[in-house]
TINU-131016 format. One line per field, with one value per residue: residue number from 1; residue in three letters; x, y negated, z negated of N, C-alpha, C, O in turn. Coordinates in Angstrom, 1 decimal. Atoms other than C-alpha are relative to their C-alpha. Example, Ala and Ser with C-alpha at 12.3 -4.5 7.8 and 13.67 -1.06 7.14 Angstrom:
<rs>
pos = c(1_2)
code = c(ala_ser)
n_px = c(0.9_-0.9)
n_py = c(1.2_1.1)
n_pz = c(0.0_0.0)
ca_px = c(12.3_13.7)
ca_py = c(4.5_1.1)
ca_pz = c(-7.8_-7.1)
c_px = c(0.9_-0.8)
c_py = c(-1.2_-1.1)
c_pz = c(0.0_-0.8)
o_px = c(1.9_-0.3)
o_py = c(-1.2_-2.2)
o_pz = c(-0.7_-0.9)
</rs>
This chain:
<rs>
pos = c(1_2_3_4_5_6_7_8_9_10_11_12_13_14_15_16_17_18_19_20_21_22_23_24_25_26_27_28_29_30_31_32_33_34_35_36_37_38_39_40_41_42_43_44_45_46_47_48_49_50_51_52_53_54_55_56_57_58_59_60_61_62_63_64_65_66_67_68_69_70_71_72_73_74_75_76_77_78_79_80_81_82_83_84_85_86_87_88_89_90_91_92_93_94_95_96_97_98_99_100_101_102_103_104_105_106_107_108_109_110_111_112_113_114_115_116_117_118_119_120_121_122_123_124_125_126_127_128_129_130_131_132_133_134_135_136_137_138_139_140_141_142_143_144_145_146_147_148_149_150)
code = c(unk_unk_unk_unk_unk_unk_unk_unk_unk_unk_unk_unk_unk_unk_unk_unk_unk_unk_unk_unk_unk_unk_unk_unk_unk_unk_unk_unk_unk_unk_unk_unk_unk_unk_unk_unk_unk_unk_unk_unk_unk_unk_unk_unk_unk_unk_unk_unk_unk_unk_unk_unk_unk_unk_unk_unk_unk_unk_unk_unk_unk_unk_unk_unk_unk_unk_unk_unk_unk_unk_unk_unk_unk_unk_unk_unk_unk_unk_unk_unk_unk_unk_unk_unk_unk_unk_unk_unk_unk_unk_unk_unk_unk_unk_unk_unk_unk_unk_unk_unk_unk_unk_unk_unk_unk_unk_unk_unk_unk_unk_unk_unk_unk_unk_unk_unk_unk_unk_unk_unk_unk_unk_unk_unk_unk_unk_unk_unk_unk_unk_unk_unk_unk_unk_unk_unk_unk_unk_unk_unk_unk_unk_unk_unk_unk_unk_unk_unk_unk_unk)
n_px = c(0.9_-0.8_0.2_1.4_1.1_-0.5_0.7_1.6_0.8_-0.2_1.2_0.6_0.2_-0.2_-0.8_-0.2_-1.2_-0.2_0.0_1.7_0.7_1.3_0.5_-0.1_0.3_-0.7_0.1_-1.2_-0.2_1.2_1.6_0.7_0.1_-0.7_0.4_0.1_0.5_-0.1_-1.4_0.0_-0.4_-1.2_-1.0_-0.7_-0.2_0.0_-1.2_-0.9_-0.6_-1.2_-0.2_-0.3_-1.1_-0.4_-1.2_0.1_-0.8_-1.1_-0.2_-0.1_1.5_1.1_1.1_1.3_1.4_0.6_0.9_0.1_1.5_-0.2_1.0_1.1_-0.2_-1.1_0.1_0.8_0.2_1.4_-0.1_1.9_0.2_-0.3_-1.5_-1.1_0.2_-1.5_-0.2_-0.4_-0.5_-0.4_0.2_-0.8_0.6_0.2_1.1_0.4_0.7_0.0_0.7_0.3_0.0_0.8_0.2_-1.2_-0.3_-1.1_-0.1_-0.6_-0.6_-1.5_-0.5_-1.5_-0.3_-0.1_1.2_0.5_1.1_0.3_1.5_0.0_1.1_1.2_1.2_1.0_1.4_0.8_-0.8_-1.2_-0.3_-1.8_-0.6_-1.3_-1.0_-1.3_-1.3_-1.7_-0.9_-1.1_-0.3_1.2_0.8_1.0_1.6_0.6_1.3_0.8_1.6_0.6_1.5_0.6)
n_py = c(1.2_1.1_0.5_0.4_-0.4_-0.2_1.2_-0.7_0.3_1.8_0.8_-0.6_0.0_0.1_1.2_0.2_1.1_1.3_1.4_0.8_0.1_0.3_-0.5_-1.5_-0.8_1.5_-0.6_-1.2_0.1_-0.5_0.1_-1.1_0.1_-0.5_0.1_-0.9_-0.7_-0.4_-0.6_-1.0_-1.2_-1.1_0.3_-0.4_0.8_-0.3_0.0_1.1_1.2_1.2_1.0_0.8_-0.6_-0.8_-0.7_-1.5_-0.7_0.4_1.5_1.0_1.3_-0.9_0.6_-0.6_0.4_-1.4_-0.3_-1.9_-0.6_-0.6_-0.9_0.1_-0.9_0.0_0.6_0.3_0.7_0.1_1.6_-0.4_1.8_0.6_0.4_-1.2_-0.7_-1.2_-0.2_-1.0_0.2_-1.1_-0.8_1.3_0.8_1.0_0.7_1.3_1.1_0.8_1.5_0.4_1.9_0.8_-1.2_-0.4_-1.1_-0.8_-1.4_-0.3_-1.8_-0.1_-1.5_-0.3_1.2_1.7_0.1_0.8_1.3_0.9_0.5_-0.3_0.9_-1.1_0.4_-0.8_0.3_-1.4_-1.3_-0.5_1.1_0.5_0.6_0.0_0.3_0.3_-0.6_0.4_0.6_-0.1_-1.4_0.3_1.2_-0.8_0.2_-1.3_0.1_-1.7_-0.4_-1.3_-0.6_-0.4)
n_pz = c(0.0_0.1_0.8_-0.3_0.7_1.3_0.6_-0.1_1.2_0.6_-1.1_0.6_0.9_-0.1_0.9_-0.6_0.1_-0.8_-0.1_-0.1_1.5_-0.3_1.1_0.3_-1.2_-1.4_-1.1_-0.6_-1.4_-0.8_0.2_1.1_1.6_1.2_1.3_0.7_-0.7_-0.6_-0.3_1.5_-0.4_-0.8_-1.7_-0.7_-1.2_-1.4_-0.7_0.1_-0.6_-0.1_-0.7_0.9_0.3_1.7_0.0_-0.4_1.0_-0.1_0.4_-1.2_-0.3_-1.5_-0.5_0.3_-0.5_-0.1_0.9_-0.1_0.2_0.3_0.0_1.2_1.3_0.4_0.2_0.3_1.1_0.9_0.7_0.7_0.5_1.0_-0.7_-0.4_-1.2_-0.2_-1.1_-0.2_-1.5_-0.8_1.0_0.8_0.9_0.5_0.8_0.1_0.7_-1.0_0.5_-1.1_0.0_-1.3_-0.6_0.0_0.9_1.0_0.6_0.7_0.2_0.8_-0.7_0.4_0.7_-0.2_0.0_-1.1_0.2_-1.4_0.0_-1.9_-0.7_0.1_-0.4_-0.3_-0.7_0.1_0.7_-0.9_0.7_-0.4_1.1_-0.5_0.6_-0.8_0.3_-0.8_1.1_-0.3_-1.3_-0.4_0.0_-0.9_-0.4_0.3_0.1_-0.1_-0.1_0.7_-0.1_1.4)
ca_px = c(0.0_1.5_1.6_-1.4_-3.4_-2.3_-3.7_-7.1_-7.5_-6.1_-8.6_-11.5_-11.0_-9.5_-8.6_-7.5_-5.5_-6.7_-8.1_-11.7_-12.7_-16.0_-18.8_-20.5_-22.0_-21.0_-21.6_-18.3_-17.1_-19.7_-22.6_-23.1_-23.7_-21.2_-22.6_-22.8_-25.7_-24.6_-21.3_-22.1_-22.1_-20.1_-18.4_-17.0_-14.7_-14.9_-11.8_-8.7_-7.3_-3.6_-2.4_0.5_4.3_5.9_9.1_9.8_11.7_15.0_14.4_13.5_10.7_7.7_4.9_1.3_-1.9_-3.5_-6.6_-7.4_-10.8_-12.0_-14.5_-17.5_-15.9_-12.3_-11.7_-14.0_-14.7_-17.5_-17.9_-20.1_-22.0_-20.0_-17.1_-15.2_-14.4_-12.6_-11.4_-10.6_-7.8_-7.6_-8.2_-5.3_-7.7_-7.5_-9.3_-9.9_-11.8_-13.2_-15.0_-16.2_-15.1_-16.7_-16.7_-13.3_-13.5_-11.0_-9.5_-7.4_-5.1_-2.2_-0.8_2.6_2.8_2.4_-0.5_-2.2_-4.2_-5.8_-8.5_-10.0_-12.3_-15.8_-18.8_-21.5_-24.9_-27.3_-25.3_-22.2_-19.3_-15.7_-13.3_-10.1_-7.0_-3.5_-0.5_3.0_6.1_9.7_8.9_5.3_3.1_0.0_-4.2_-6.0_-9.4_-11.6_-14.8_-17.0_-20.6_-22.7)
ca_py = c(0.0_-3.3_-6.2_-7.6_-5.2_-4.8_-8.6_-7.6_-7.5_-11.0_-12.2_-10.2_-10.9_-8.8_-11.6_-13.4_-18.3_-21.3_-24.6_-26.7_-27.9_-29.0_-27.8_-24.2_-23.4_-25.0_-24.2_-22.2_-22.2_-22.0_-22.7_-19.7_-20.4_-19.0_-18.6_-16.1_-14.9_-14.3_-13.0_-10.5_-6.9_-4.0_-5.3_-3.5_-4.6_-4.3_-5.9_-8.2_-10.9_-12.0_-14.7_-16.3_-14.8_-12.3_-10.9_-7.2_-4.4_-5.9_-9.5_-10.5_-13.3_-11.6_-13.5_-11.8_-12.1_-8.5_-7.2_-3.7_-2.2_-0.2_2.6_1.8_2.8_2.5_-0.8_-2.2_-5.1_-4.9_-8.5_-7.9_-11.1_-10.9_-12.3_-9.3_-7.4_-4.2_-3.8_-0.4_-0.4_3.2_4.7_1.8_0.2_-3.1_-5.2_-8.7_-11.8_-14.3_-17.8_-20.0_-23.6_-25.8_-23.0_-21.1_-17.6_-17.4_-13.8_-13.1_-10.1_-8.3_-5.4_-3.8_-6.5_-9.6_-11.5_-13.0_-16.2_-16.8_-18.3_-17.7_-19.9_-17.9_-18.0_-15.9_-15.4_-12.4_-9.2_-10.3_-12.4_-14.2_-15.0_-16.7_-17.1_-18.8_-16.4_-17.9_-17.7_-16.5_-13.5_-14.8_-17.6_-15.9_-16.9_-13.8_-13.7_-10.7_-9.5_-7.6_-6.1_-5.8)
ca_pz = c(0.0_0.9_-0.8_0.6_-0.4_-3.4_-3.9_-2.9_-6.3_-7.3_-3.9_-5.6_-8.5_-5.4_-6.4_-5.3_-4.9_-3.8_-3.9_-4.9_-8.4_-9.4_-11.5_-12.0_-8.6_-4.9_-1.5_-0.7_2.9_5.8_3.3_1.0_-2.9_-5.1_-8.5_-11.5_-9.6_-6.9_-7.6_-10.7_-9.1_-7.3_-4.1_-1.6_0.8_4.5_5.6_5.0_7.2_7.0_8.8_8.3_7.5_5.3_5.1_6.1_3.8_5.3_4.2_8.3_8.5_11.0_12.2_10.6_12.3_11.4_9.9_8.4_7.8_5.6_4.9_1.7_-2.0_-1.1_-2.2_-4.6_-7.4_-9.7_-11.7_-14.7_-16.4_-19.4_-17.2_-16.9_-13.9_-12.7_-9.8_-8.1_-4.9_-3.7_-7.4_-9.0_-11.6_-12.1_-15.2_-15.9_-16.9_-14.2_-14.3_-11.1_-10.9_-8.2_-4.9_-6.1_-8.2_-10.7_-12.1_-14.5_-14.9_-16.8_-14.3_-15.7_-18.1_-15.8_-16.0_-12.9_-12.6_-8.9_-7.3_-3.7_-1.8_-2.1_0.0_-0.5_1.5_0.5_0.2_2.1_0.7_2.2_-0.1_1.1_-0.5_0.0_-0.7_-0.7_-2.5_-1.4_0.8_2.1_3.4_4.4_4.9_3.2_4.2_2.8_3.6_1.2_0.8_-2.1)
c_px = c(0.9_-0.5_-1.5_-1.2_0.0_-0.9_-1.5_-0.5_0.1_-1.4_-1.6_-0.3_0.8_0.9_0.6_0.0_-0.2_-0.5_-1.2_-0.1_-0.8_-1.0_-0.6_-0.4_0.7_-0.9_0.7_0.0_-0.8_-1.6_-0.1_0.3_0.7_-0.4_-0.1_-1.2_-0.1_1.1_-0.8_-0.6_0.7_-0.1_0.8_0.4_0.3_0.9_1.0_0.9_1.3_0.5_1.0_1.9_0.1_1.5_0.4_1.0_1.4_0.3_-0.6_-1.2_-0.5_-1.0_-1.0_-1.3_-0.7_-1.5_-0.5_-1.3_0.1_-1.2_-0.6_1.1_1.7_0.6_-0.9_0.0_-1.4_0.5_-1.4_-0.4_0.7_1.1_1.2_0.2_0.9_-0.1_1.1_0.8_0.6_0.2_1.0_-1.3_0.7_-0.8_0.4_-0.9_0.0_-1.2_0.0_0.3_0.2_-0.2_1.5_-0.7_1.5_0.0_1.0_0.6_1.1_-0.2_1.4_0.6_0.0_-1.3_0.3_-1.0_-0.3_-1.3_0.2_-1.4_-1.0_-1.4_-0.6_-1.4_-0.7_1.1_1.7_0.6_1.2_0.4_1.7_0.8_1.4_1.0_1.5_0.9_1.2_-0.1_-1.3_-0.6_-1.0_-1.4_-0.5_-1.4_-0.6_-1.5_-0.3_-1.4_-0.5_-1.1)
c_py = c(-1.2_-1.1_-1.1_0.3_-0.1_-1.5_0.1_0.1_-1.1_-0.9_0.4_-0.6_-1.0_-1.2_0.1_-1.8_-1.0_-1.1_-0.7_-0.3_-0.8_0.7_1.6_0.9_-1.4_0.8_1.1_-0.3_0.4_0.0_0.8_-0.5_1.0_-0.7_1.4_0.9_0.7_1.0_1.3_1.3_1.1_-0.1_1.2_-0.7_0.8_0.2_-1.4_-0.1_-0.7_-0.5_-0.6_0.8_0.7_0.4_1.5_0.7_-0.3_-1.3_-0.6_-0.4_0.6_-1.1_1.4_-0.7_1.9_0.1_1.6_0.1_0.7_0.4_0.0_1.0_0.5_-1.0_-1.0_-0.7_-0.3_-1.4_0.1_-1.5_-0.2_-0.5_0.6_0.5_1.1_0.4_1.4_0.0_1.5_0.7_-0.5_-0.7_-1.0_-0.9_-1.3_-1.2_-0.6_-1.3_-0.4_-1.5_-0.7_1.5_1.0_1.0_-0.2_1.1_-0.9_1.0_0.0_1.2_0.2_-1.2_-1.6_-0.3_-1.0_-0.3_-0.3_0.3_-0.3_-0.8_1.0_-0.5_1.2_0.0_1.4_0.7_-0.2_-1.3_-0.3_-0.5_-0.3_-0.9_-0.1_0.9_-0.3_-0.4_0.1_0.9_0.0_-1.8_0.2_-0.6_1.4_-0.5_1.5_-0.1_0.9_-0.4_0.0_1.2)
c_pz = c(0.0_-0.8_0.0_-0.2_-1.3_-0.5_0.2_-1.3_-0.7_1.0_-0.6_-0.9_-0.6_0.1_0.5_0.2_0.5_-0.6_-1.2_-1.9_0.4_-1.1_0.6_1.0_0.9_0.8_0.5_2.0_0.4_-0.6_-0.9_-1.4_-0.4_-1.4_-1.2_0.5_1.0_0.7_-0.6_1.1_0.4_1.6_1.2_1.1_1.2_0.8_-0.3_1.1_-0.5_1.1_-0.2_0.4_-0.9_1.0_0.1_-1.1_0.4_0.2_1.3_0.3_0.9_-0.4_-0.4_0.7_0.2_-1.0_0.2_-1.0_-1.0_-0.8_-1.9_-0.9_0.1_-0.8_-0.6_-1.1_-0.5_-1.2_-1.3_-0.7_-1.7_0.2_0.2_1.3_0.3_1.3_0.6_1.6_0.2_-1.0_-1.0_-0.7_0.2_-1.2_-0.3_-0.3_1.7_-0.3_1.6_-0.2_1.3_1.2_-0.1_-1.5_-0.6_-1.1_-0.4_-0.9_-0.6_1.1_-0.3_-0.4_0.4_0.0_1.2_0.2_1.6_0.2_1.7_-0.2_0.0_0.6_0.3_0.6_-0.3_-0.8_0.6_-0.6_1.0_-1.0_0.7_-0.8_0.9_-0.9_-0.1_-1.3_0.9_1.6_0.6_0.3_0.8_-0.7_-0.5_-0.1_-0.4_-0.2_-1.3_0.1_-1.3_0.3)
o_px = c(1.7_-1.6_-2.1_-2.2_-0.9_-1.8_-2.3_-1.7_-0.8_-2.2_-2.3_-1.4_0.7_2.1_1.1_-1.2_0.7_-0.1_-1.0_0.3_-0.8_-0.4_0.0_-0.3_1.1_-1.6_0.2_-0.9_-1.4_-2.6_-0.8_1.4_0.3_-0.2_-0.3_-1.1_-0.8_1.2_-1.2_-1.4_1.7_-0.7_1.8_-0.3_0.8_1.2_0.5_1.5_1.3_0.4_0.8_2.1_-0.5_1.8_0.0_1.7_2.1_1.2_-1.0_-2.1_0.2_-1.2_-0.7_-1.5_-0.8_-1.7_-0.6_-1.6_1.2_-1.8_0.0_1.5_2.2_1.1_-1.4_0.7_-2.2_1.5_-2.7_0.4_0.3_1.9_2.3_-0.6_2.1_-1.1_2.3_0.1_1.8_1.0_1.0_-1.9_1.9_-1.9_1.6_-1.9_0.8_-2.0_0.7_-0.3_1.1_-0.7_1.9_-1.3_2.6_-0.8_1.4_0.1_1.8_-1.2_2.2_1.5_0.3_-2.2_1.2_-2.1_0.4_-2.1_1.0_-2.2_-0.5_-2.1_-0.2_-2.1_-0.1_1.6_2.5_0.0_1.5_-0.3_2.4_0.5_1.7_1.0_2.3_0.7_1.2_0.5_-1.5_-0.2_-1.0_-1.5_-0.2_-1.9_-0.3_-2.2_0.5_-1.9_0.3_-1.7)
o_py = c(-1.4_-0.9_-1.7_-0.5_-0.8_-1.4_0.0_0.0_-1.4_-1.7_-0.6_-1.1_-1.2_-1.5_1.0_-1.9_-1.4_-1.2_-0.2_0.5_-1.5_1.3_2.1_2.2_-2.5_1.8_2.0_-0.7_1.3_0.3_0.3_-0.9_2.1_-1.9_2.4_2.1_1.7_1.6_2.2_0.8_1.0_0.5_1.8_-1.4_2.0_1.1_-2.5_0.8_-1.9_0.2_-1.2_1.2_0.6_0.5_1.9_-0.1_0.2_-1.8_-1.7_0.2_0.9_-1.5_2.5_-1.9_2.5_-0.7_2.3_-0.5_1.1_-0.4_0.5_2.1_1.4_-0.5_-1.8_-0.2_-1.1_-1.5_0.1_-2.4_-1.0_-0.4_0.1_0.1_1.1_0.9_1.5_0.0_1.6_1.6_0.2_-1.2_-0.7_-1.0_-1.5_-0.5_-0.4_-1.3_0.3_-2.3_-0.6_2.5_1.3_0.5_0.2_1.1_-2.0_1.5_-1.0_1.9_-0.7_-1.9_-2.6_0.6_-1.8_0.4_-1.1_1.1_-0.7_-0.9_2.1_-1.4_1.9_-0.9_2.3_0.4_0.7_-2.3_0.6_-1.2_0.6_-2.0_0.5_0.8_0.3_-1.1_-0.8_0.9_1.1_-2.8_-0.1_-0.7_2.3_-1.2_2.5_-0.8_1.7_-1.4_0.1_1.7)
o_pz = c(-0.9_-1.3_-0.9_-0.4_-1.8_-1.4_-0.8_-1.6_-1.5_0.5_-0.6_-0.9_-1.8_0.4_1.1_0.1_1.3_-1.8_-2.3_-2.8_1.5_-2.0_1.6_1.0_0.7_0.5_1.1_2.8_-0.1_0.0_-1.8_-1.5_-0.3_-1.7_-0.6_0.2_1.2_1.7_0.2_1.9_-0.3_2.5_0.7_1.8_1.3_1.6_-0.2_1.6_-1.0_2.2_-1.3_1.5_-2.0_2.2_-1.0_-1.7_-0.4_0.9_1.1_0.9_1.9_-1.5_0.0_0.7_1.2_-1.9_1.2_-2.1_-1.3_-1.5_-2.8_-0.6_-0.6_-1.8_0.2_-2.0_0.0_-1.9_-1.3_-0.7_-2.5_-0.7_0.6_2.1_-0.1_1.9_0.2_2.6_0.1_-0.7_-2.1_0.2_0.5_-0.8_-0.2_-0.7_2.6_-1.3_2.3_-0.9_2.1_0.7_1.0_-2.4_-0.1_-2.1_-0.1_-1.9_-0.8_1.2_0.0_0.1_-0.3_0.2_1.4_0.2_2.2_-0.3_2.4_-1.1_0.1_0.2_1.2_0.1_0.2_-1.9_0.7_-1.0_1.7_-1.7_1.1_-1.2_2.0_-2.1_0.6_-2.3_1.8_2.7_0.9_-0.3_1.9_-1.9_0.3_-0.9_0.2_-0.8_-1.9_0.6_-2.2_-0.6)
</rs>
């Protein structure tokens, strides 16, 4: 699993690093209400979107523009209303705490002692959500857009 996915649960919860403040619901990109109502259940995602750069296992900067699919109950974040959430990537648990401020989801995780704080742009409509986050440090500077389903 690369490291992309791997954030799937920071974007989520997948969790997942960006932008917006504001108060306890918004619009979210393209229009959908992000809100404790609309978030709170068991997600599955569809498909993630990088875009962007990363660095390969021998340091050498590559251009990303890929997206990989992916079949109901592999990848999945359930958000419960007492602000918790756990997030499951290919049978990897995940757990965490999350809050909404203006249209931006923020999680909050400890995985092998580190804890991680990010917040993905979120727009939800019905049963279907986008959540996009910015990625970028030393060995990255990538656009992660992910689909999921309710």
């Amino acid at each position: 699993m690369n490291k992309a996915n791997v954030w799937v649960a920071g974007c989520l919860g997948l969790g997942m690093l960006l932008m917006a403040c504001g108060g306890d619901s918004a619009t979210g990109p393209g229009g959908g209400g992000l809100s404790e109502a609309t978030l709170v259940g068991k997600w599955n995602v569809t498909s993630v979107n990088n875009k962007g750069w990363e660095n390969d296992d021998n340091g050498v900067k590559k251009n990303v523009d890929s997206t990989d699919t992916f079949p109901a109950g592999i990848y999945t974040a359930e958000y419960k209303s007492d602000k918790t959430y756990t997030m499951n990537l290919g049978g990897f648990a995940v757990n965490g705490t999350w809050s909404i401020k203006g249209d931006s989801l923020i999680t909050i995780s400890t995985v092998f002692g580190f804890t991680d704080t990010s917040s993905s742009l979120a727009s939800i409509s019905g049963n279907s959500g986008t959540f996009i986050s910015h990625e970028v440090d030393s060995d990255q500077d990538l656009i992660v857009t992910t689909k999921a389903t309710k």
